[in-house]
C-alpha positions, 0 to 999 in steps of 0.5 A, a space after each residue: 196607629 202607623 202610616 205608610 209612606 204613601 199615606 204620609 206622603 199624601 198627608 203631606 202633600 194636602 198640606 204642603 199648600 203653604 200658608 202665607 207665612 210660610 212662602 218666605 222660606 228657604 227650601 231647606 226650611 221647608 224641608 225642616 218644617 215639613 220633616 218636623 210635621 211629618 214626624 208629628 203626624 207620625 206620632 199623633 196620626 189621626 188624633 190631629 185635625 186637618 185645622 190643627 196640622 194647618 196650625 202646627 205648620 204655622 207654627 213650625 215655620 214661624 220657628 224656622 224664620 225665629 232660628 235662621 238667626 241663630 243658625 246663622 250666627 257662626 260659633 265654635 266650640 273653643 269661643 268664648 261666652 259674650 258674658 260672664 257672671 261675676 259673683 262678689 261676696 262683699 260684707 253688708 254693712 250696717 248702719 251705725 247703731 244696728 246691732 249685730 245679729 250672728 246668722 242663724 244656722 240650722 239647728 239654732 234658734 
């Protein structure tokens, strides 16, 4: 099923009464979370409920807060990673008296 933009703008619309979650957005993330469910809506049209768009904003909007610190974290693509795996093949050591035991390799047994 497809909509019109002027279904999808009514659909919008009825569900642009935010949540109370949802009024501590900014504009810009209002507009991210409504183009998101909009997109939503437009994929899945009326196989979703009214309480399940309800839902879905809840939703979006809870990622939007979530990303805003990420987004607002400043990196380039020539910064260096905050951490770095260091891998070391140090040699297990046996206690004395264990006898030494060759690792098995496929094919052997």
């Amino acid at each position: 099923m497809s909509l019109s933009p002027a279904q999808l703008l009514a659909a919008l619309h009825h569900l642009h009464r935010q949540p109370r979650d949802a009024a501590d957005l900014t504009p810009e993330q209002t507009q991210n979370v409504d183009a998101k469910l909009a997109n939503i809506i437009r994929k899945y049209g009326t196989r979703v409920s009214d309480e399940q768009r309800q839902h879905l904003r809840r939703i979006l909007s809870y990622n939007e807060r979530m990303l805003a610190s990420v987004r607002a974290f400043s990196l380039q693509n020539g910064d260096a990673p905050a951490s770095v795996l260091k891998v070391s093949f140090v040699a297990r050591t046996l206690p004395p008296g264990t006898p030494h035991r060759p690792s098995t390799k496929e094919g052997n047994t």
